[in-house]
N, C-alpha and C positions, 0 to 999 in steps of 0.2 A: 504493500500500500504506500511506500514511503516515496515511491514515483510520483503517484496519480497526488501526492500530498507537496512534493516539489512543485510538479507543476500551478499548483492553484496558488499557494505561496511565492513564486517567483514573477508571478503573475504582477503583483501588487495588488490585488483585490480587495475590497472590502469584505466580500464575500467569506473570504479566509478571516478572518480576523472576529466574523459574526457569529461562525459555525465552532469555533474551535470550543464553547462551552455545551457543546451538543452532547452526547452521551455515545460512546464510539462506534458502535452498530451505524447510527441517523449520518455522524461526523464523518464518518467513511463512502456511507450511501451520497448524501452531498458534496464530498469533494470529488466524488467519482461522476456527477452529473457536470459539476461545471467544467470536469476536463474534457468529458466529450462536448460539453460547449464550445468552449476553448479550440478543442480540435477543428471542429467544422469549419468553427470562424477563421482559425487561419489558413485552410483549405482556399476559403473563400478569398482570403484576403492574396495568398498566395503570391509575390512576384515574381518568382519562380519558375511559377507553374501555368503552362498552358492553357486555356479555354478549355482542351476537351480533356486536359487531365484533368483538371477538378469539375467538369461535369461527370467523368470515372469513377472516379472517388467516392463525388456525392454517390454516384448510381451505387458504389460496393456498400458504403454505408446504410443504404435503403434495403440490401441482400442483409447484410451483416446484422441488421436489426429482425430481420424473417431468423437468419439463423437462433438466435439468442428464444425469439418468443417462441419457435418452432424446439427451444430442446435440442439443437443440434451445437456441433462444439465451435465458438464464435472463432472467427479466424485472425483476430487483433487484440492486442493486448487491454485497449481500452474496453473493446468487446466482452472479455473475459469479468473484467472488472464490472462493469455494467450486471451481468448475468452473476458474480458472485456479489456485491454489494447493495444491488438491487429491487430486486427479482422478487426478494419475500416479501417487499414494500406493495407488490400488487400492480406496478407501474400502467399504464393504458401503453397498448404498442403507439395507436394512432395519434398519442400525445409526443414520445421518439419523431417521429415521422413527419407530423406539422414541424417539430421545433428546427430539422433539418429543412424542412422547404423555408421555413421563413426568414434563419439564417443565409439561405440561398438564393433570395431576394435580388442581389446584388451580381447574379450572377446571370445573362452574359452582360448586360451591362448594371452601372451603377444606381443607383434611387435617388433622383433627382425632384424635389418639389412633388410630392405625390400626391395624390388627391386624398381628402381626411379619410376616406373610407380607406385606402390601403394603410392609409398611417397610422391606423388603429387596428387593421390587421396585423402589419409587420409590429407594431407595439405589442399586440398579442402575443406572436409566433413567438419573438426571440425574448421578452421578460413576462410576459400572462404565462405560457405554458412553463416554462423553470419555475414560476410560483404555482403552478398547480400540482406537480410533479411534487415541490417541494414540503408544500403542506400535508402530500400524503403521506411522505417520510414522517414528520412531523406528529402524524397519528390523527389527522383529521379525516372524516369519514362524513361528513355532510356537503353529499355532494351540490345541493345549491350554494354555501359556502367557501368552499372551493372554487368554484367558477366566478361568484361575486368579488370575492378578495383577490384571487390571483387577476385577474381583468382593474380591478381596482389598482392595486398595489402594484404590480407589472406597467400598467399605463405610466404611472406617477415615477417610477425608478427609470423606466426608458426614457422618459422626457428628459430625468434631471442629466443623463448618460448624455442624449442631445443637445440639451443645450450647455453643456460643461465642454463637448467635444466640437463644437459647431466648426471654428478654424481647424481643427485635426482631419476634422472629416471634409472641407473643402479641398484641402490638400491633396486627399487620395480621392476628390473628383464626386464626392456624395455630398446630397444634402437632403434630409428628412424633413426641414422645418415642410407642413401642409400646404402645398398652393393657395389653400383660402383664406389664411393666417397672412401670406405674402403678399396676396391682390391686397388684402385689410390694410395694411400698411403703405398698399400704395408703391409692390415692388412688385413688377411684370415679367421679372427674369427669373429663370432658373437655373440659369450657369451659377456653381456654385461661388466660384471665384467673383462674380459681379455680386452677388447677395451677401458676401461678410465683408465687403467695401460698401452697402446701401446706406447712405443717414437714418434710412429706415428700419433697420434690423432691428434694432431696439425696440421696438412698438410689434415685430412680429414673437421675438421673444418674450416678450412682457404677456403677448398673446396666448402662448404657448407653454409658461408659466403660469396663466390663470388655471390652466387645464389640470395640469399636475396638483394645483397647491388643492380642488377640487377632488382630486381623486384621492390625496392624502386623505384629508379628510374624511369621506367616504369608507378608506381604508380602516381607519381608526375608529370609527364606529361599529364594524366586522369586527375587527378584530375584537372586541368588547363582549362578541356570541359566541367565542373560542375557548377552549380548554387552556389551562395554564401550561401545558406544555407544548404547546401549540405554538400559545400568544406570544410567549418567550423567545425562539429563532428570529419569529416574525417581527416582533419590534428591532430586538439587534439590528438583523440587517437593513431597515426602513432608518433607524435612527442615522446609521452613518450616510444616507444617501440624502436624507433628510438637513444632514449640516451640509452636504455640500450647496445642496440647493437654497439653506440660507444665507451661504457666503455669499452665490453670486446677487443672490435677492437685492442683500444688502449692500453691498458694493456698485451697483447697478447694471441693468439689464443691457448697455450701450458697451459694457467692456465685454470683449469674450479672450483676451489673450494676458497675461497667463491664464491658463484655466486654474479653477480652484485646486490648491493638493491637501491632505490631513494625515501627518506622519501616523507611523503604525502603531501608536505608545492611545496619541489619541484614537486612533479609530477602535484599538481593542480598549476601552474605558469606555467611549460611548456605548459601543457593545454590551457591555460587560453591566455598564449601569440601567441601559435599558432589559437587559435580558434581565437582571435581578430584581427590579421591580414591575415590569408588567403584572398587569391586574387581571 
């Protein structure tokens, strides 16, 4: 396990730093979803790698996920891991399978200005399903609560990921902020590179932050209908994404470069203090 535990760790994650008071069964099961997270995305991100090797790839990992739920012996190390760390959590195949298509979004080209309905799909795909996956580790078993929270709470963490990343992600030629976010503001382009030069950006940000600080909210009123060992992962990791999102609040919505950072002392204390008192 001390791989799949490298990897999420070197990572820089908040994520690592929320899970590590987990109980080691959940703690392992989790670190071994975000490294197949982890993996796809950099499949995706690849520069490396050809067009039609990572649409390969993607396609072995869509086999590799038949193997595992079929009982048959996975053919990748993260595979293996998956099926042994996994598996007695109950996992849905067809939740595996979205989170690969919607990681794969960007693939053969980039997401540029999308229409809200995709932006709330791909919001779904790559942070709604890891929260819904997650909560079942977690030992939640109400499936209308799981689908409310993870959509809740997934929305609000991908946004604050957006708008913290916005210059990172212009660079490698993406931009998620909604087209109808960017007409609001009175910006007509979708080249990424022209959109984090807009006077306007700020006003679709500010937009785009309303969305999230809404779904927090939302969030935290779910979370309220949860078992305490439930509520406990789920604030941790909410609390550290939640300071990020009040740096940039407070600092305002017109800077996006540095992006916000929260050394690892802090993010495991935020953690730490939100997981020990959740109610």
């Amino acid at each position: 396990m001390n791989d799949i535990k490298r990897i999420v760790k070197r990572s820089g994650s908040s994520f690592f730093w929320s899970m590590r008071l987990l109980p080691k069964a959940k703690r392992n099961a989790m670190y071994t979803i975000y490294a197949f997270c982890r993996h796809i995305d950099d499949i995706v991100d690849g520069n490396d790698t050809s067009m039609s090797e990572k649409l390969s790839l993607l396609k072995a990992w869509r086999e590799e996920m038949d193997n595992i739920y079929d009982q048959k012996v996975p053919t990748t190390d993260i595979g293996r891991r998956i099926y042994k760390n996994c598996m007695r959590f109950k996992l849905p195949k067809g939740e595996f399978l979205q989170l690969i298509d919607s990681i794969s979004m960007d693939v053969p080209n980039p997401v540029q200005a999308p229409s809200m309905e995709k932006f709330l799909q791909y919001c779904y795909g790559v942070a709604g399903v890891p929260g819904s996956l997650s909560l079942r580790i977690f030992g939640c078993t109400d499936e209308n609560i799981i689908k409310q929270l993870s959509r809740s709470l997934g929305l609000a963490l991908q946004i604050t990921n957006i708008l913290r990343d916005v210059k990172e992600d212009a660079q490698s030629n993406r931009l998620y902020i909604p087209r109808e976010l960017l007409e609001k503001a009175n910006i007509h382009s979708s080249s990424p590179s022209e959109v984090i030069t807009d006077k306007n950006l700020a006003i679709a940000r500010e937009e785009l932050a309303r969305i999230a600080l809404e779904e927090f909210k939302k969030a935290d009123k779910l979370i309220k209908q949860v078992d305490k060992s439930v509520a406990r992962p789920v604030c941790a990791i909410e609390a550290v994404y939640r300071k990020y999102f009040d740096i940039m609040q407070e600092r305002g919505w017109e800077i996006i470069s540095p992006k916000p950072r929260i050394n690892k002392l802090c993010k495991f204390t935020l953690a730490a203090k939100a997981y020990l008192t959740a109610k």
